[in-house]
C-alpha positions in Angstrom: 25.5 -19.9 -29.0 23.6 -22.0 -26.7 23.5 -21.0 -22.9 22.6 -24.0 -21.4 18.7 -23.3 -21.0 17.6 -24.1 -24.9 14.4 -25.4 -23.6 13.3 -22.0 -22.0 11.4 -19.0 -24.3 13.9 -16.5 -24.7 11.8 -14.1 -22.5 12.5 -14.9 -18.5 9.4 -12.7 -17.4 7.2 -14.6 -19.8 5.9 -17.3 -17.8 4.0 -20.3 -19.4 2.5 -22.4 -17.3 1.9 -22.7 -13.6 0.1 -24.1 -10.9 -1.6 -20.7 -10.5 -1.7 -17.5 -11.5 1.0 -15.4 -11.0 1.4 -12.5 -9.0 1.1 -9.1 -8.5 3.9 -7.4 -7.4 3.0 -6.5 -3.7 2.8 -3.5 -2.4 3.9 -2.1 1.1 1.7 -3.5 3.8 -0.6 -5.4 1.3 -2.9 -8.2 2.8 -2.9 -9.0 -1.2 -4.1 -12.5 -1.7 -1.8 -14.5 -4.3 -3.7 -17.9 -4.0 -6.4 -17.3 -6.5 -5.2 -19.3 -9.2 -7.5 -21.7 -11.6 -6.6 -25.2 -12.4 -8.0 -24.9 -15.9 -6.2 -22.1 -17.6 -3.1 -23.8 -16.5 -4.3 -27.1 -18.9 -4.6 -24.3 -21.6 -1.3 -22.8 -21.3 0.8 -25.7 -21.0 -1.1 -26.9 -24.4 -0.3 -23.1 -25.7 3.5 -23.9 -24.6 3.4 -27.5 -26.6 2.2 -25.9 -29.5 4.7 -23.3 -29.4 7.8 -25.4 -28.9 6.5 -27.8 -31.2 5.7 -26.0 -33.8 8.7 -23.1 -33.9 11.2 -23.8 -30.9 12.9 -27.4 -31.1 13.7 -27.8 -27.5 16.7 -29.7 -28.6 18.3 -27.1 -30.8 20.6 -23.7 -30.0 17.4 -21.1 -29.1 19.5 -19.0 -31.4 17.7 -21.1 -34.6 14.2 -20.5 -33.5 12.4 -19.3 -35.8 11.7 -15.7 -35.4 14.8 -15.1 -32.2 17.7 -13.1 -33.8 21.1 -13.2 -32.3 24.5 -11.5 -31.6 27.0 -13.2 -34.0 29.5 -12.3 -31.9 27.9 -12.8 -28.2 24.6 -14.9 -29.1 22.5 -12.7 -26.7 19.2 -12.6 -28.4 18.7 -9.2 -29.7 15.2 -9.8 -31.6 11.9 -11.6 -31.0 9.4 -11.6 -34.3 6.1 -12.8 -32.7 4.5 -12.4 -35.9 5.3 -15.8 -37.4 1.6 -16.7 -37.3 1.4 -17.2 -33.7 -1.9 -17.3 -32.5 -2.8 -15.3 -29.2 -6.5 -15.9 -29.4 -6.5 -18.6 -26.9 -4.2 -17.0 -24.5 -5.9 -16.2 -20.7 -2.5 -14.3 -19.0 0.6 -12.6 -20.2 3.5 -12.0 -17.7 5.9 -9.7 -19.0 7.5 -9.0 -15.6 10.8 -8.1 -14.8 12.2 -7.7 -18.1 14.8 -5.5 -19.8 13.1 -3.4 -23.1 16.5 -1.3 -23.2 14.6 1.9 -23.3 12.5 0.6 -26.5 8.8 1.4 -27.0 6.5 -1.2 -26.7 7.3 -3.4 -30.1 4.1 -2.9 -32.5 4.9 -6.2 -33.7 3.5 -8.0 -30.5 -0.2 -7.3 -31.5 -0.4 -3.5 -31.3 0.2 -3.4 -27.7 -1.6 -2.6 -25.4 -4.8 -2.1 -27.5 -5.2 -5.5 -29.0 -4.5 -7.3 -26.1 -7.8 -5.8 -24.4 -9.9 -7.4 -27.2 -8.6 -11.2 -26.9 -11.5 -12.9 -26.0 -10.2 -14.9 -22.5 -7.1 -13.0 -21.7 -7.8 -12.5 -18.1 -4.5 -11.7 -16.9 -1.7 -8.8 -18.0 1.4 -8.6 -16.0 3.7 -6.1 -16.8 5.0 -4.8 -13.6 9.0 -3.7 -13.1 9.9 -2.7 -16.4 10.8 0.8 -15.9 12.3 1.3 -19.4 9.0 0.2 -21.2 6.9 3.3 -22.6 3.0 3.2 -23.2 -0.2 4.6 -22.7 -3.4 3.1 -21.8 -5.5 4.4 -24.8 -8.9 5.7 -24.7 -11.2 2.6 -26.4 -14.1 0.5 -25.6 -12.3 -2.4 -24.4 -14.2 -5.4 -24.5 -12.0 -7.7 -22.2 -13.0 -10.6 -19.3 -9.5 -9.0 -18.1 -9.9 -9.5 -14.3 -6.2 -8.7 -13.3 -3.9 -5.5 -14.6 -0.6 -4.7 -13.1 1.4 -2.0 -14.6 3.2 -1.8 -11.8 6.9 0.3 -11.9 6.0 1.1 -15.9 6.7 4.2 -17.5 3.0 4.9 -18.6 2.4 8.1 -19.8 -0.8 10.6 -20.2 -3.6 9.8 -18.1 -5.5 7.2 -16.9 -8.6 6.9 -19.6 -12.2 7.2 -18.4 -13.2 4.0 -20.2 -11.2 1.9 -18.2 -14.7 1.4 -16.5 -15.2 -0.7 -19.7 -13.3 -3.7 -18.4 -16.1 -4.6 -15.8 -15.1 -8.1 -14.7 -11.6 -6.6 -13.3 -10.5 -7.5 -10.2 -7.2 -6.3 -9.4 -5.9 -3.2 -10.7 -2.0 -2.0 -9.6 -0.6 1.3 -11.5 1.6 2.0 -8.8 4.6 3.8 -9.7 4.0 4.7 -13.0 4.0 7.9 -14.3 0.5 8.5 -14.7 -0.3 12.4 -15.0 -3.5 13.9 -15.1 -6.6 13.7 -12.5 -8.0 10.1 -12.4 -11.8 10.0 -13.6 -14.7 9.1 -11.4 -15.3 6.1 -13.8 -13.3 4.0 -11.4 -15.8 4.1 -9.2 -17.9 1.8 -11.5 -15.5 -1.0 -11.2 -18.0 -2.6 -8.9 -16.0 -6.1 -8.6 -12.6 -4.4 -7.9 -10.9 -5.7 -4.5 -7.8 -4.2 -5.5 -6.8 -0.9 -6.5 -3.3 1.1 -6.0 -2.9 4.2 -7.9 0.1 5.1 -5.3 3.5 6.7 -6.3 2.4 8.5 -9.6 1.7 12.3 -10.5 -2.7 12.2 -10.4 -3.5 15.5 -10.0 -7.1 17.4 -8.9 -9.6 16.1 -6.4 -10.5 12.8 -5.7 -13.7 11.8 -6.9 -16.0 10.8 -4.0 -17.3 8.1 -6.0 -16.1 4.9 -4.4 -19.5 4.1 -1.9 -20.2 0.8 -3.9 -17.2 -0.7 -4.1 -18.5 -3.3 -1.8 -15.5 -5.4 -2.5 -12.9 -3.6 -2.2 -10.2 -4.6 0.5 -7.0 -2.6 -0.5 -6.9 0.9 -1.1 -3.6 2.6 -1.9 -4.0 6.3 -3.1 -0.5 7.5 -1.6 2.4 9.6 -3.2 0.3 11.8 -6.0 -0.8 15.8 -5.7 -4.3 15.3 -5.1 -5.8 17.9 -3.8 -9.1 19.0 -1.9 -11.5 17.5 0.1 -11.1 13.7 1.2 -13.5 11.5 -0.3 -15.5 10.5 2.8 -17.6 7.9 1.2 -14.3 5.5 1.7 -15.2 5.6 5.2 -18.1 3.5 4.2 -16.8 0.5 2.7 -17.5 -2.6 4.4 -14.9 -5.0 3.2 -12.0 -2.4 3.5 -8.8 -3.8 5.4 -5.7 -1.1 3.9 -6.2 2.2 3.3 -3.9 4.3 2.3 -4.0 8.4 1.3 -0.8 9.1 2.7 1.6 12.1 1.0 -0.8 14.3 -0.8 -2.5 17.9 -0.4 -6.0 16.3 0.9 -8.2 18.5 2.8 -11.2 18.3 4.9 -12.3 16.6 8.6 -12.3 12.8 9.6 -16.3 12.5 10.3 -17.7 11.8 13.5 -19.1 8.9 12.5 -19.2 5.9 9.7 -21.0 2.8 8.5 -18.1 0.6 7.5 -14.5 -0.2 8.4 -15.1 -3.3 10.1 -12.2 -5.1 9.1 -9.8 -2.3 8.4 -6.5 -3.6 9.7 -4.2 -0.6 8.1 -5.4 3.4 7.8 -2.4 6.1 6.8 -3.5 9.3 6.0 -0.4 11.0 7.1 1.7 13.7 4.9 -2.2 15.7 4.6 -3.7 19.0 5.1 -6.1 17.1 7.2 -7.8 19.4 10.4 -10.3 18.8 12.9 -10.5 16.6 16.2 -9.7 13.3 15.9 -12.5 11.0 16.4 -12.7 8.6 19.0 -14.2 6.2 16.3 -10.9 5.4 15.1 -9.3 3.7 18.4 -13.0 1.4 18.0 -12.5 -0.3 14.7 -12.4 -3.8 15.8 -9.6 -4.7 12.9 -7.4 -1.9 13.2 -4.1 -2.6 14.1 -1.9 0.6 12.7 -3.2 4.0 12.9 -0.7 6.8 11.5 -2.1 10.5 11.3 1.1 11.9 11.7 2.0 15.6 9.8 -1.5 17.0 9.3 -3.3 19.8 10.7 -5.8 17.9 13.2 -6.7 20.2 16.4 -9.0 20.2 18.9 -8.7 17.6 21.6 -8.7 13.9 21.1 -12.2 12.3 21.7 -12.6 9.7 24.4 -12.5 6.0 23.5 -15.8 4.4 24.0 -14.4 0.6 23.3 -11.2 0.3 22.9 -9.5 -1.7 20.2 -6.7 -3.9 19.2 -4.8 -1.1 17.7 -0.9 -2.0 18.3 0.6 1.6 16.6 -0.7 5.2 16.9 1.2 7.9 15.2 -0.6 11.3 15.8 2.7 13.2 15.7 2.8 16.6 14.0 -0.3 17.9 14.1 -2.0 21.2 16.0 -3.7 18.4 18.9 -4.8 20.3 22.2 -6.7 19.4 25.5 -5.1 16.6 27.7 -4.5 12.3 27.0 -7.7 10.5 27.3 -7.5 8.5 30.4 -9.1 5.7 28.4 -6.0 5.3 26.0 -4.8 2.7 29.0 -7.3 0.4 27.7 -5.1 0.2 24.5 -3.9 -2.8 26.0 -2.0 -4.0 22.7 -0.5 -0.7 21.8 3.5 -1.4 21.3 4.0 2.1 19.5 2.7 5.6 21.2 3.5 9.1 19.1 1.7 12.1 20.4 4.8 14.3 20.0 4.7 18.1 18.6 1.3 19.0 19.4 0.1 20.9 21.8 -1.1 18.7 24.4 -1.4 20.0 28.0 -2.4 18.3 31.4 -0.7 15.4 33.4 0.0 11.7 32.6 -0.4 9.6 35.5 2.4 7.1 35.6 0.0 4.4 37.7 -2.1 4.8 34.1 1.1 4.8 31.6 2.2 1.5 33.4 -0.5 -0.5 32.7 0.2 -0.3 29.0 2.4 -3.8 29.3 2.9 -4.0 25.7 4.1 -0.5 25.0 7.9 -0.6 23.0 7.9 3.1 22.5 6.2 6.3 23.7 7.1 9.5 22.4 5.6 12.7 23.6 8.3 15.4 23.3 8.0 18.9 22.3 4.8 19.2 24.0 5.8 22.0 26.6 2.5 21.8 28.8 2.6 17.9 29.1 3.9 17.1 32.2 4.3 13.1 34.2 2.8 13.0 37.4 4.3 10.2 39.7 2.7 7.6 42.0 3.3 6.3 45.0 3.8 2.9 43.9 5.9 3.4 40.8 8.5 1.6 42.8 7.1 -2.1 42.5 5.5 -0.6 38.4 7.9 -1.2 35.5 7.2 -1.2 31.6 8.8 -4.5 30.3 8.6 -4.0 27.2 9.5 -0.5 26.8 12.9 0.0 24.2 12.1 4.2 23.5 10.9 6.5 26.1 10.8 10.1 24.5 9.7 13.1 27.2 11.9 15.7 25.9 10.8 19.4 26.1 8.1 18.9 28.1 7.2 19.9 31.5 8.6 16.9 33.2 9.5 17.5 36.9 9.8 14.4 38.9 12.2 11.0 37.6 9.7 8.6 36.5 11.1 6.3 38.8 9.5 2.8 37.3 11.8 3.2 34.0 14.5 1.8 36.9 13.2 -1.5 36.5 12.5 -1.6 32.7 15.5 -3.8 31.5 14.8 -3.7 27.8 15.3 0.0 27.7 17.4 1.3 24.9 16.7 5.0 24.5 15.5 7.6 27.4 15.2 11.2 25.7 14.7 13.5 28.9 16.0 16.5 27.2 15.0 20.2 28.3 13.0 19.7 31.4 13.5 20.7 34.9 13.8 16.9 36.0 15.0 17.0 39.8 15.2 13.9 42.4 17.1 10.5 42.1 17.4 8.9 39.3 18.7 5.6 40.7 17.0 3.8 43.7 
């Protein structure tokens, strides 16, 4: 039975020609860059698509007579694809096998031995198989000989671990596993993947420490190592990359200090490293990365007190919530002048905010310092004619808070004021 769409391979996911190449699937908070495409493999694969509906699917006939498609009598859902009908994948340069349905199957053995074959076609630059969370594989341990520059296994069931020789595919580019099931420690042969600018091993099982072996990856701009049980000391050698602009460790066992001071960074726009066993003071470094615009440290064990900012930046959100943080507020944090989201809560932070300081934040959406109990507000004279426009969440519960911090009056856009357990006396009106 036809369905209408005779002139489309029965695969949806298997795209065959567009006017670029397609992408990844995109991870949170990604600055991924989908415009990379190259005008001539597209001449290619429309010529691979010709070939293949002239020579085996007749656009004009019921897809259920294409040679090697088998059917449903009854339904006329296709139920089997032979690709071994002397179809040629030598001159093939991607594969999207995205978004499909294998039914719980293993990978057929009929499509050229997947996956190991398809690392030896000489151009196949691009393998998609993200979102097909029925599909079981393995990537195996070979010398692959591949110009592959683009592998996303993205939402896969891959099992075992990731193999060592993977190092062997030296033009790659972009590499996404996230999501899988990979088990295992990940070797330190990533770190030979000198033309990487993408990697995200996030949401899987890796295991062991983190090899420090990533100083070189000059290119690299997206990090994501979030969601696995790795364990030990943080590889401080990220800290060095110079074309970094997402990091992400967030959700593992990681141990060890932020350092006092790095080489790279520049154009980091994104750092989580939340969800850690992270200790130490938090450097002032971090509120001086000229790019940074989210900073979330929250649920470690950082302590000591918070270093003073020597230039501040354009960070917008700080999350240091969580942690073991003493000493008082640097003064300087008022030169945060983008900062929309504040989270200092349960720590053990001590001293006095001065609400002539707190007011000058203009951009400030949310402040949260509760469960702090030696953190108390200390009111100005002029809080009268002060206001914070912007501010939606103000969160000073169980802290030492004595006096009504009377410039939340005037702040019309509030939404949420969480005074809880102080000993608040005074008007609260004007």
């Amino acid at each position: 039975m036809s369905n209408g769409r005779g002139s489309q391979p029965p695969f949806s996911g298997l795209i065959w020609a567009t006017e670029k190449n397609p992408p990844m699937a995109r991870p949170r908070g990604s600055g991924f860059d989908e415009s990379d495409g190259t005008r001539p493999e597209v001449a290619v694969l429309r010529q691979q698509r010709r070939q293949w509906v002239t020579d085996f699917w007749d656009e004009g006939t019921d897809r259920c007579k294409w040679k090697g498609v088998v059917c449903d009598n009854k339904k006329g859902n296709m139920i089997g694809l032979d690709l071994s009908c002397g179809i040629s994948l030598q001159n093939l340069r991607w594969l999207n096998l995205a978004v499909n349905d294998f039914g719980n199957s293993e990978i057929p053995s009929d499509f050229g031995n997947f996956p190991t074959q398809l690392f030896h076609l000489p151009y196949l630059q691009n393998i998609i198989l993200s979102s097909n969370p029925d599909l079981i594989g393995y990537l195996p341990e070979t010398n692959w000989s591949s110009p592959l520059s683009l592998l996303d296994v993205s939402g896969t069931r891959f099992s075992k671990g990731l193999p060592g020789s993977i190092d062997n595919l030296k033009h790659l580019k972009k590499l996404n596993l996230d999501s899988c099931v990979f088990t295992r420690s990940i070797p330190s042969s990533l770190g030979n993947l000198t033309k990487i600018t993408f990697l995200d091993i996030s949401g899987n099982m890796f295991q062991g420490q983190i090899p420090d072996v990533f100083g070189n990856l000059n290119d690299l701009s997206f990090m994501g190592f979030s969601s696995n049980n790795f364990s030990g000391l943080f590889p401080s050698l990220a800290f060095n990359l110079t074309s970094l602009t997402f990091m992400d460790f967030s959700s593992n066992f990681l141990r060890g200090t932020l350092p006092n001071n790095i080489s790279g960074l520049s154009y980091l726009r994104e750092l989580h490293l939340y969800a850690n066993l992270l200790s130490g003071r938090v450097p002032g470094w971090l509120f001086s990365l000229q790019s940074l615009e989210y900073l979330d440290l929250h649920s470690n064990k950082l302590n000591g007190p918070i270093d003073p900012i020597q230039e501040a930046n354009l960070v917008q959100l700080v999350d240091l919530s969580k942690n073991e943080i003493q000493g008082t507020i640097p003064s300087s944090f008022i030169d945060l002048m983008n900062l929309t989201i504040l989270d200092l809560s349960s720590n053990n932070l001590s001293g006095n905010i001065k609400s002539c300081m707190l007011v000058k934040l203009k951009n400030l959406r949310s402040l949260d310092v509760s469960f702090n109990n030696l953190l108390s507000l200390t009111r100005s004279s002029n809080d009268v004619n002060s206001t914070l426009p912007m501010i939606i969440e103000f969160r000073f519960s169980s802290c030492n808070m004595q006096p009504f911090p009377s410039f939340l009056n005037a702040s019309k856009s509030l939404q949420l004021l969480d005074l809880y357990n102080n000993q608040i006396h005074g008007s609260i009106t004007k």
